[in-house]
C-alpha positions in Angstrom: 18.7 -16.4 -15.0 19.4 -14.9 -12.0 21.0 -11.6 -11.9 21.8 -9.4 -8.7 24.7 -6.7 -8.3 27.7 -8.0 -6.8 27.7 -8.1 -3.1 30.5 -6.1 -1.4 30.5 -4.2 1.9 28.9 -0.7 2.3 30.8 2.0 3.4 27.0 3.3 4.4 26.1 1.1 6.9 28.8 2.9 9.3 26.7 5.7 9.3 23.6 3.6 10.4 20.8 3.2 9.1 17.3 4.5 10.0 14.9 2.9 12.0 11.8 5.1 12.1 10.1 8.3 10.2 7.9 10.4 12.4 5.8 13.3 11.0 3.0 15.5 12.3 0.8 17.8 10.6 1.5 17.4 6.9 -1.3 16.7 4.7 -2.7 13.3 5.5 -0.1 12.6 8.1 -1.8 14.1 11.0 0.4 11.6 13.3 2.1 9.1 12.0 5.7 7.4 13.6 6.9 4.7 10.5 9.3 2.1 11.2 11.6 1.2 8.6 13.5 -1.7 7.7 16.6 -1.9 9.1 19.7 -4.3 9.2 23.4 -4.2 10.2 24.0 -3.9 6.5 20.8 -2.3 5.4 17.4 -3.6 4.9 14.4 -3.0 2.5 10.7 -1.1 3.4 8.2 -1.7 0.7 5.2 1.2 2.0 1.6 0.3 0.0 -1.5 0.9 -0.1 -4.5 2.1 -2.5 -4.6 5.1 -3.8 -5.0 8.2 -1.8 -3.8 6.2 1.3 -0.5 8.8 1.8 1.8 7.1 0.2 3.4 10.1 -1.9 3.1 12.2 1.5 5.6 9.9 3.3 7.7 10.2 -0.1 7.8 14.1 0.2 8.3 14.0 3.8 11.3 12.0 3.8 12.7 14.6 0.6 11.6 17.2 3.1 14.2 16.1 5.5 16.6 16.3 2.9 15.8 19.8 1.9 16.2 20.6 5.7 20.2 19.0 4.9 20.4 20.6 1.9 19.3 24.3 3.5 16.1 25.1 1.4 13.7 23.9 3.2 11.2 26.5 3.4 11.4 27.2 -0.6 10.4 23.5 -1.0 7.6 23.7 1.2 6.9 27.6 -1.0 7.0 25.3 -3.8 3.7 23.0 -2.6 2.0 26.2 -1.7 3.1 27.1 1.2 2.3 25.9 4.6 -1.6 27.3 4.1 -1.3 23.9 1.9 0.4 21.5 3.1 -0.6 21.5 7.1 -3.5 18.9 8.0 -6.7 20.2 7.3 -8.3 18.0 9.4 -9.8 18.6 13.4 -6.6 19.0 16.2 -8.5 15.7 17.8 -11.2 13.1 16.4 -13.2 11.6 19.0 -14.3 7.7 19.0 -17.9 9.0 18.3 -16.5 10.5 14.7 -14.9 7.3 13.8 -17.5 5.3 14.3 -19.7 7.9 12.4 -22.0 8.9 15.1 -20.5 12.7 15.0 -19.7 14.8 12.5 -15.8 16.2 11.9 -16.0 19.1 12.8 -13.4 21.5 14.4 -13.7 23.2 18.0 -13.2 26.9 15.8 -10.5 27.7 17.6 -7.4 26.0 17.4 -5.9 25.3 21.5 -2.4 24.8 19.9 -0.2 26.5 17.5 0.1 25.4 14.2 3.0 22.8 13.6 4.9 20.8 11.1 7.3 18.4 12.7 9.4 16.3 10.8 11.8 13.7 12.2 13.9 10.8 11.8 15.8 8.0 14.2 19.0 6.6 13.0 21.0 3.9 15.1 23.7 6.5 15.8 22.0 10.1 15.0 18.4 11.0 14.7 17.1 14.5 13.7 13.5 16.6 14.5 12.5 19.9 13.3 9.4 22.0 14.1 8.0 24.7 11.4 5.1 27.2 12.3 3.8 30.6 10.8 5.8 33.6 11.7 5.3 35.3 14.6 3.2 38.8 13.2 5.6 41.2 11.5 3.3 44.1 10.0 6.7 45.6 8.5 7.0 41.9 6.4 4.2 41.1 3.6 5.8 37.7 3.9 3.3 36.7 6.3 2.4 33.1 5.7 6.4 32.2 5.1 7.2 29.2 7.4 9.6 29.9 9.9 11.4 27.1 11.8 10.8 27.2 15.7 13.0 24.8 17.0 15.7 21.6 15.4 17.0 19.3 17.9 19.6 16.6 17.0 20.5 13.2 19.6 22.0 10.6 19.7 20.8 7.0 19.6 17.1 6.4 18.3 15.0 7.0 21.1 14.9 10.7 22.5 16.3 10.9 26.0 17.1 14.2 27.4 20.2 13.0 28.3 20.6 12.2 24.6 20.4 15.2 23.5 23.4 16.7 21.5 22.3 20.2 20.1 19.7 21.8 19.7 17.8 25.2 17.9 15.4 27.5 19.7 14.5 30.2 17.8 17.5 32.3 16.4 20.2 30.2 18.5 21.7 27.3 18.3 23.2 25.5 21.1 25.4 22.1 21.8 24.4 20.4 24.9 27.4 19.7 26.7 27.8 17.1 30.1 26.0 17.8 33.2 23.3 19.4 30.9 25.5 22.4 29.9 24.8 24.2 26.8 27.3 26.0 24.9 25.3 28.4 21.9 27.0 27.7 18.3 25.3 29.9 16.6 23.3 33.1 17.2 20.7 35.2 14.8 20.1 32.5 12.9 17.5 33.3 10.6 14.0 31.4 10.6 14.0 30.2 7.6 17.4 28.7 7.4 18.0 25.7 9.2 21.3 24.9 11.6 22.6 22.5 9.1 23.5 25.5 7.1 24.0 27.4 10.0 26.4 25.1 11.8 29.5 24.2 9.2 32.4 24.2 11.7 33.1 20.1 12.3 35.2 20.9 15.1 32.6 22.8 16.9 29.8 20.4 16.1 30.8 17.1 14.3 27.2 15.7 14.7 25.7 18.3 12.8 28.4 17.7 10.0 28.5 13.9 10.0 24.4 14.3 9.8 24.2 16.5 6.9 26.7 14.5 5.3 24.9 11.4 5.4 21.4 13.0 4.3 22.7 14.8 1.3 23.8 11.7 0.0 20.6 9.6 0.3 19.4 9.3 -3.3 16.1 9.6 -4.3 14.8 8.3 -7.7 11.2 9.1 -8.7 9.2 8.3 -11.7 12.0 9.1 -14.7 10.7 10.8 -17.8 10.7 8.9 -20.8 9.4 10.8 -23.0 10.6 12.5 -26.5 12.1 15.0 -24.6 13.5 13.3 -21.5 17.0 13.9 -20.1 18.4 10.4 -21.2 17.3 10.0 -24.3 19.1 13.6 -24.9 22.5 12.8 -23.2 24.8 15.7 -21.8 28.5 15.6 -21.7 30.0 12.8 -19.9 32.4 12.6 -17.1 32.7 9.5 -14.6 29.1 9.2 -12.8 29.3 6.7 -10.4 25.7 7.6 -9.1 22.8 7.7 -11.9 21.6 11.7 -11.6 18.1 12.1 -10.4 16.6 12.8 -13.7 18.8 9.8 -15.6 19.9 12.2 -17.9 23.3 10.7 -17.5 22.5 7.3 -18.2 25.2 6.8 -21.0 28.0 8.1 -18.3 26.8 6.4 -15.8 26.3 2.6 -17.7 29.8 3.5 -18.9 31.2 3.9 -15.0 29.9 0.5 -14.7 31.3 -1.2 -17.1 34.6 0.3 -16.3 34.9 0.1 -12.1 31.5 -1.7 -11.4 29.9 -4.8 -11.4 30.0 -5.0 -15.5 29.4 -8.7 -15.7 26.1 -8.7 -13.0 25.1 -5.8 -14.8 25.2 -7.1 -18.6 23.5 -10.5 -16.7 20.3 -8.1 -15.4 20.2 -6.4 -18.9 19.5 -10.1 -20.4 17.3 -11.1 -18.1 14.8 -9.3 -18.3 15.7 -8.9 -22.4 16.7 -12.4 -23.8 20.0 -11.9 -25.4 20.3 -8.0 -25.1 23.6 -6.2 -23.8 24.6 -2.5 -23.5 27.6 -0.8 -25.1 28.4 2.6 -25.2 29.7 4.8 -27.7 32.5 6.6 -26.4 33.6 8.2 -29.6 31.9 11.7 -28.9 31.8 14.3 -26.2 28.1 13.5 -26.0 28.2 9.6 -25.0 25.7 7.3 -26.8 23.6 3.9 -25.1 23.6 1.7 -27.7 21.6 -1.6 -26.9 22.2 -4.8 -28.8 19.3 -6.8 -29.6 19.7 -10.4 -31.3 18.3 -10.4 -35.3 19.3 -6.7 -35.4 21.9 -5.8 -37.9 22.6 -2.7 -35.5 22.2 -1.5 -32.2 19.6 1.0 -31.1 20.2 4.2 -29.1 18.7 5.7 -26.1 16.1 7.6 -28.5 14.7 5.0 -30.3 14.0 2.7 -26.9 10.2 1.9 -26.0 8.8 3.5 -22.5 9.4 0.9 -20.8 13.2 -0.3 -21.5 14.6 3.1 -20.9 12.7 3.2 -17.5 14.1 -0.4 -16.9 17.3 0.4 -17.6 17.0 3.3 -16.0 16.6 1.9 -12.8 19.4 -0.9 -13.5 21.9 1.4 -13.9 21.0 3.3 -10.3 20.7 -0.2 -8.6 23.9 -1.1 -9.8 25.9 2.5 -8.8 29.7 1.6 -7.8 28.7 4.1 -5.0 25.4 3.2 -3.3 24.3 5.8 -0.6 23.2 5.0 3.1 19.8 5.6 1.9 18.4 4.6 -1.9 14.7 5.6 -2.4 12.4 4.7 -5.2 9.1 5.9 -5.8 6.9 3.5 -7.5 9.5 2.4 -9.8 6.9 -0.4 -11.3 5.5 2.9 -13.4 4.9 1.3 -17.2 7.0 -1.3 -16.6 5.6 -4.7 -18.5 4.4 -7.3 -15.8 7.3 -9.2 -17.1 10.0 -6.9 -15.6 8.6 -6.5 -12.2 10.4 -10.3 -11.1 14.0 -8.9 -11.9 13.4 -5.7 -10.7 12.6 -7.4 -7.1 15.7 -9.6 -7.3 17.8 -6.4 -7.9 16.3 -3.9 -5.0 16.3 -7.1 -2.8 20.0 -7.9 -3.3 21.2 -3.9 -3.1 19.0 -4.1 0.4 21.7 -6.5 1.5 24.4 -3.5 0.8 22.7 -0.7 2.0 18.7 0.8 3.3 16.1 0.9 0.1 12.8 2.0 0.5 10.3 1.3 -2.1 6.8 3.4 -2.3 5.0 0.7 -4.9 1.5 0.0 -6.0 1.9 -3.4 -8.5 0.9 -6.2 -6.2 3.2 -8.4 -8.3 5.9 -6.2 -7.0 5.3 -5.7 -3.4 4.5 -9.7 -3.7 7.9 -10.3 -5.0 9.6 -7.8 -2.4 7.5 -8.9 0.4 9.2 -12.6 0.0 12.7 -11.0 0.1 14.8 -11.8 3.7 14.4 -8.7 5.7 11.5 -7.1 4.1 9.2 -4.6 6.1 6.3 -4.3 4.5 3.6 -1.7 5.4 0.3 -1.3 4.4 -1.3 2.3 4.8 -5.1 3.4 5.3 -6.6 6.3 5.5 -9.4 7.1 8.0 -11.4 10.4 8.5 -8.8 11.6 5.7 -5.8 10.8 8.2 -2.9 8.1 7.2 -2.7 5.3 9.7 -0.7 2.0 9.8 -3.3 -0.6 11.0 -2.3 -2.9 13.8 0.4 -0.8 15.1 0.3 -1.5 18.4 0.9 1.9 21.6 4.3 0.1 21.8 5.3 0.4 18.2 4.3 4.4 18.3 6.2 4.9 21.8 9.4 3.9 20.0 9.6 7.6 18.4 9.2 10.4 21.0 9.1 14.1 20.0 11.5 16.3 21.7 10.2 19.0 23.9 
């Protein structure tokens, strides 16, 4: 049987989706532009690869971004170490002699740029960059290796045109570029390790910054739920109505509940028997602390969140964020496949494929069955990383393909 969530229109798609991910000097990605899968209505990216190939780098990068949104950028990078950690470690150039192994990779032993981390997106309406380097030296400051952001620079459109441009942040000051190249500063002393999405609140004064922010902090990210003894849904926590699944599930019950009430309840009780012959969800309602109760046939008595194997919490986990009565412009799952039975992994494509009719899903996966089942879906981008000379690369991207991002100067 063949379930998928009900198809309805997306009030995401009017922000647009993305089209491409660009990122320079973090960790493996010493240059790499990604395209993404994009359609009127959304559109699916499926990024593989073996292990060690950058896959988890893109994933970060992306959440990265969203710290930027979110205004705590520079503690998530803190939280990875710092940028001593996280900056490519590799040469500033490799020559054709090192790839071919005739010269060793080596460094020049003095660097003939600054040190940067740039991080940047291209939407179909807005796209976003930001730059990150060491501070400038402050020998009143023990704070020395804090990143400090150098410059932001938001446009409209994918492509960067200078003409595009809408506002941009230089330092301490941020600025809307007006017509006939006039720019009109928004914000002034802004410190370096706060971005201008926190900076910049006023909608009046600068509605692209607004209507960006908005539409990053509600891109959902979903990566590798616990389910173990301990994790969030098994436990519960008091319900209210959760029409998005939390990050860490642990309001599954509230959220399966929502569903049932304003969402697609019958295409969701059809993907809980698919994939378990004869199964349905309830929920018990009866306490402030909701229970998942899940029927099973031959069972005198339905079994609760706690007593659920591994891999049908995960499963339904992830059924229960696929089917959200409120999808976001952006839905991203990080190897989702993660101890799910070979069984499950047909479903689970028929479900991302039909909410990447609704709205943009990108799936980081490693089960071939998986990507196998995605890459048949209508739409699909698949990409297939390397890693050469420790760098991330996209094989047979051709100069065209990279040209389509430029970085802002």
């Amino acid at each position: 049987m063949k379930a998928v969530p009900r198809q309805s229109s997306s009030a995401s798609a009017a922000a647009g989706s993305l089209t491409h991910l660009a990122v320079a000097g973090y960790r493996s990605l010493q240059q790499l532009t990604l395209p993404l899968g994009a359609s009127p209505d959304g559109g699916l990216t499926v990024v593989c690869g073996a292990n060690g190939c950058g896959k988890s780098n893109l994933y970060r990068s992306l959440g990265l971004v969203a710290a930027a949104a979110r205004g705590d950028l520079v503690a998530a990078l803190a939280a990875e170490g710092g940028l001593p950690a996280v900056f490519w470690a590799g040469p500033e150039r490799t020559t054709a002699a090192m790839r071919r192994g005739e010269q060793a990779v080596q460094g020049s032993g003095v660097r003939r740029e600054a040190a940067r981390l740039r991080l940047g997106i291209a939407g179909e309406t807005l796209s976003y960059a930001i730059e990150l380097g060491y501070r400038a030296d402050d020998l009143t400051s023990a704070f020395v290796l804090d990143p400090e952001i150098k410059r932001e620079w938001i446009w409209a459109g994918g492509p960067f045109h200078p003409r595009s441009l809408l506002v941009q942040r230089s330092g301490a000051v941020v600025e809307r570029c007006g017509d006939g190249g006039l720019a009109v500063p928004i914000a002034l002393e802004v410190s370096p390790h706060e971005s201008l999405f926190s900076a910049v609140s006023d909608p009046l004064a600068a509605p692209e910054v607004f209507q960006l922010r908005r539409t990053i902090l509600s891109w959902r990210f979903y990566d590798n739920f616990r389910t173990d003894r301990q994790a969030p849904a098994r436990s519960g926590r008091t319900a209210t109505r959760t029409p998005s699944l939390a990050a860490d599930g642990g309001d599954l019950a509230a959220a399966v509940q929502t569903i049932l009430e304003i969402g697609d309840r019958d295409g969701f009780q059809a993907a809980i028997a698919d994939a378990f012959p004869g199964c349905h969800l309830t929920v018990d309602t009866g306490a402030p602390l909701f229970r998942l109760q899940l029927h099973q046939p031959g069972l005198l008595r339905p079994l609760d969140a706690p007593e659920l194997s591994d891999g049908t919490l995960r499963y339904l986990l992830l059924v229960a964020a696929l089917f959200s009565p409120r999808l976001p412009p952006l839905l991203v799952l990080n190897e989702p496949e993660n101890s799910l039975h070979p069984d499950l992994l047909a479903p689970l494509a028929r479900l991302i494929a039909a909410v990447s009719e609704r709205t943009q899903v990108w799936v980081v996966a490693h089960a071939e069955a998986l990507i196998t089942a995605l890459e048949d879906s209508p739409g699909c981008r698949l990409l297939r990383l390397e890693r050469e000379l420790g760098a991330t690369l996209l094989p047979g991207q051709t100069v065209l393909e990279r040209a389509a991002w430029r970085w802002p100067t």
